[in-house]
TIVO-2410 file (N, C-alpha, C; in nm, 3 decimals):
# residues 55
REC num residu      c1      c2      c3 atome chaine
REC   1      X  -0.852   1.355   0.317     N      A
REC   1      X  -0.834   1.251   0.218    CA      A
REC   1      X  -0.688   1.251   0.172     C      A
REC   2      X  -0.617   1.113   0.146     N      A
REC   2      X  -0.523   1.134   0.097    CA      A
REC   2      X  -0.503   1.143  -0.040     C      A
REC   3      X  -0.350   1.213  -0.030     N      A
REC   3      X  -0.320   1.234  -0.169    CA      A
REC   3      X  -0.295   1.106  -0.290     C      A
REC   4      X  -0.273   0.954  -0.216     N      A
REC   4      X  -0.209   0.871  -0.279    CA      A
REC   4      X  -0.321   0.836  -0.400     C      A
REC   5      X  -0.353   0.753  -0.466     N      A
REC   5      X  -0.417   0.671  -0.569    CA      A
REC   5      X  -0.485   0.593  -0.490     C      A
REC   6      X  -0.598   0.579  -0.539     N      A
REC   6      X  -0.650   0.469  -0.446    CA      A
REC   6      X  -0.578   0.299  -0.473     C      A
REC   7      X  -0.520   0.284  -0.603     N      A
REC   7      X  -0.485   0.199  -0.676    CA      A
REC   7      X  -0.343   0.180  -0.610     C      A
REC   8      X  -0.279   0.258  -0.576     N      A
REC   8      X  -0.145   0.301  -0.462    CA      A
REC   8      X  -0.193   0.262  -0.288     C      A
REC   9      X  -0.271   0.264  -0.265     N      A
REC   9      X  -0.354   0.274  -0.125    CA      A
REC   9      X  -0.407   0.147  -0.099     C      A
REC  10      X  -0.449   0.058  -0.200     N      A
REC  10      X  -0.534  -0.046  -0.162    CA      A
REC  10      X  -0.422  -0.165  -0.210     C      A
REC  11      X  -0.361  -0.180  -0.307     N      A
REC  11      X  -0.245  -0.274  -0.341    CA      A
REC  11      X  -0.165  -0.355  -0.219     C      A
REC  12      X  -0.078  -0.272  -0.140     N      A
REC  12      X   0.003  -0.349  -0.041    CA      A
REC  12      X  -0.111  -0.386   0.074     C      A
REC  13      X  -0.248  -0.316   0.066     N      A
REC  13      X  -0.338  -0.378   0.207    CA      A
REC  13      X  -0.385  -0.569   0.110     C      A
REC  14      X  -0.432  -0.517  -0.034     N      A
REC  14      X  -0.461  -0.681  -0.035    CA      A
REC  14      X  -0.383  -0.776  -0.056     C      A
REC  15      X  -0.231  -0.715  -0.084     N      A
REC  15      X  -0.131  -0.799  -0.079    CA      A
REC  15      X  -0.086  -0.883   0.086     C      A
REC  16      X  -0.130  -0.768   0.163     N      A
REC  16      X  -0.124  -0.840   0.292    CA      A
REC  16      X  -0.233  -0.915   0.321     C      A
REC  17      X  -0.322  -0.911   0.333     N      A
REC  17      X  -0.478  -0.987   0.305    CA      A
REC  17      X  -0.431  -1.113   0.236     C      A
REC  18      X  -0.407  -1.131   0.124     N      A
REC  18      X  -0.361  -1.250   0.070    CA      A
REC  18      X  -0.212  -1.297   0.138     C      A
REC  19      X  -0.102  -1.228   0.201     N      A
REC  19      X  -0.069  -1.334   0.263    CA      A
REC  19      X  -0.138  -1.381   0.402     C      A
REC  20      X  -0.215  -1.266   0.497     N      A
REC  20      X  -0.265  -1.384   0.596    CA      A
REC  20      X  -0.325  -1.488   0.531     C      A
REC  21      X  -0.391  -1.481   0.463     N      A
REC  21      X  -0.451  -1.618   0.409    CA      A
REC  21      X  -0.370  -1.752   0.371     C      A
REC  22      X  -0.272  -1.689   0.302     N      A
REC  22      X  -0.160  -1.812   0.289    CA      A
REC  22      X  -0.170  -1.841   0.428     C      A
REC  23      X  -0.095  -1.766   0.500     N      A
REC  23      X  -0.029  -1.831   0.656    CA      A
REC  23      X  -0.169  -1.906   0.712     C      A
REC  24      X  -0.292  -1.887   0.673     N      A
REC  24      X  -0.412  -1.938   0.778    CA      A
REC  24      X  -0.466  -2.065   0.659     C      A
REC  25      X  -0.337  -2.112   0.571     N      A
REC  25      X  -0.397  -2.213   0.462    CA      A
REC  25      X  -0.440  -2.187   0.369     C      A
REC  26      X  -0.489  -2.129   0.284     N      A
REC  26      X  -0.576  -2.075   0.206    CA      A
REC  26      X  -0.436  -2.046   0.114     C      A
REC  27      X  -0.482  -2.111   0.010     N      A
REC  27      X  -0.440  -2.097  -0.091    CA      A
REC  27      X  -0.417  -1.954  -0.186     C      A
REC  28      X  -0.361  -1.878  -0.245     N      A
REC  28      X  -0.359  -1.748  -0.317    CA      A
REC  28      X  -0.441  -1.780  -0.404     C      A
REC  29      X  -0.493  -1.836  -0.515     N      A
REC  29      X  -0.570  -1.879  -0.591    CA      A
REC  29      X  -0.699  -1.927  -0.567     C      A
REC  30      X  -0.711  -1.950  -0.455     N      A
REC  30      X  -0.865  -1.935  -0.349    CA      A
REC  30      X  -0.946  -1.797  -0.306     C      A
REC  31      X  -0.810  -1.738  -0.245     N      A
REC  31      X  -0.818  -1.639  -0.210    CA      A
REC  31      X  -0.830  -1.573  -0.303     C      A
REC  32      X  -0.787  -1.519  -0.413     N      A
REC  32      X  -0.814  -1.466  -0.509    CA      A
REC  32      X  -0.992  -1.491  -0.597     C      A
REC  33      X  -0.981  -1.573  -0.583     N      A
REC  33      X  -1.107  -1.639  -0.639    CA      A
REC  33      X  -1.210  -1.614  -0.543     C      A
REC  34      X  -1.251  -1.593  -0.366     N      A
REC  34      X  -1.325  -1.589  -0.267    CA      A
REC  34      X  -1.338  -1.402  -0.324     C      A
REC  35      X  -1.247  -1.344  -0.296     N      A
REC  35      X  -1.212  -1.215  -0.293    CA      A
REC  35      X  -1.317  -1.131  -0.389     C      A
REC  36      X  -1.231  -1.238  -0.535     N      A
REC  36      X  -1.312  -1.153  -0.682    CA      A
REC  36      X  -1.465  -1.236  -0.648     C      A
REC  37      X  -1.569  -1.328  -0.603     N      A
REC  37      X  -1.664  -1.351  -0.565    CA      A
REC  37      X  -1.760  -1.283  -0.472     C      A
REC  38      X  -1.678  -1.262  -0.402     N      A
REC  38      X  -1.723  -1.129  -0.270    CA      A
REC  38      X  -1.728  -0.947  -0.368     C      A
REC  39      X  -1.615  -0.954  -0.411     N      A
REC  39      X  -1.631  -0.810  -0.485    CA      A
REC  39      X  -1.750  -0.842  -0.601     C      A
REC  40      X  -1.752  -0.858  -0.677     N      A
REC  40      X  -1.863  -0.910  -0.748    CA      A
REC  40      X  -2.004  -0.926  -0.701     C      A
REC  41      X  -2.014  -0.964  -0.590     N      A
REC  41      X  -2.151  -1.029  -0.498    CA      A
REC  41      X  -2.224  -0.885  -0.522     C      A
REC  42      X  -2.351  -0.918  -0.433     N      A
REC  42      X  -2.457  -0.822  -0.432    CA      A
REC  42      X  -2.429  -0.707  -0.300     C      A
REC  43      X  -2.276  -0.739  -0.222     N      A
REC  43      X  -2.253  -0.657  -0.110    CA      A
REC  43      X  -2.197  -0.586  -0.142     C      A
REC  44      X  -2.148  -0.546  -0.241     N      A
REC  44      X  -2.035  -0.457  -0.331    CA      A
REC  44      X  -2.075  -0.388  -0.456     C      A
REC  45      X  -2.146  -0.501  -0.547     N      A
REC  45      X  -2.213  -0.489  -0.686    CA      A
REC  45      X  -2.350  -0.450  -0.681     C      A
REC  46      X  -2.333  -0.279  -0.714     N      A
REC  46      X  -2.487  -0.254  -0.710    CA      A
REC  46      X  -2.565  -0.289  -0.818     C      A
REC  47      X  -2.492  -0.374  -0.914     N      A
REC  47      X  -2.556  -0.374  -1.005    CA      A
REC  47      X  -2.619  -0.502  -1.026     C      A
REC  48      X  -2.552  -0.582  -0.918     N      A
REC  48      X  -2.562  -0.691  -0.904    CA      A
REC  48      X  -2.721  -0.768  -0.930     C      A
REC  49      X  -2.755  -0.892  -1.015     N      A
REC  49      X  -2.901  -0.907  -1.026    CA      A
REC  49      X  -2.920  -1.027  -0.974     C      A
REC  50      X  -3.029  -1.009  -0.863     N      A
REC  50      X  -3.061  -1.137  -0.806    CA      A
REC  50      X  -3.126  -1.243  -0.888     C      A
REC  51      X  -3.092  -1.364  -0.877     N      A
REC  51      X  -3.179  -1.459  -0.950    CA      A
REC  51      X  -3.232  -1.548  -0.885     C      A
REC  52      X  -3.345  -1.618  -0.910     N      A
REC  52      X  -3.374  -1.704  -0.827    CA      A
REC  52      X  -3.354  -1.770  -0.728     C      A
REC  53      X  -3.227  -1.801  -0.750     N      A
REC  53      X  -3.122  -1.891  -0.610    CA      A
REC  53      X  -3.142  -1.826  -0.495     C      A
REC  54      X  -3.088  -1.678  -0.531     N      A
REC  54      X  -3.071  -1.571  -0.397    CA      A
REC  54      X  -3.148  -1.524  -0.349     C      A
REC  55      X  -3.284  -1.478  -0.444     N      A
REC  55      X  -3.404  -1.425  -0.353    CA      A
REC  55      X  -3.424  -1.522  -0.239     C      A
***
């Protein structure tokens, strides 16, 4: 395991992540918004509560 921060470790990967997206169209403010939707979701969020829609 490394020594860095994870907060040190993960920064310049989604900074690159958000620019492929620029270059493939995608707006930073999309992307940002898809991103925090996905982190949030029920694939990430164990806490996540299904509601009707999703069952």
């Amino acid at each position: 395991m490394t020594d860095t921060p994870a907060h040190d470790w993960l920064l310049p990967r989604l900074e690159q992540l958000l620019t492929e997206a620029a270059q493939a169209g995608i707006e930073r403010t999309v992307a940002i918004a898809v991103l925090t939707d996905l982190i949030t979701g029920e694939g990430f969020n164990p806490t996540h509560i299904a509601t009707d829609i999703d069952a």
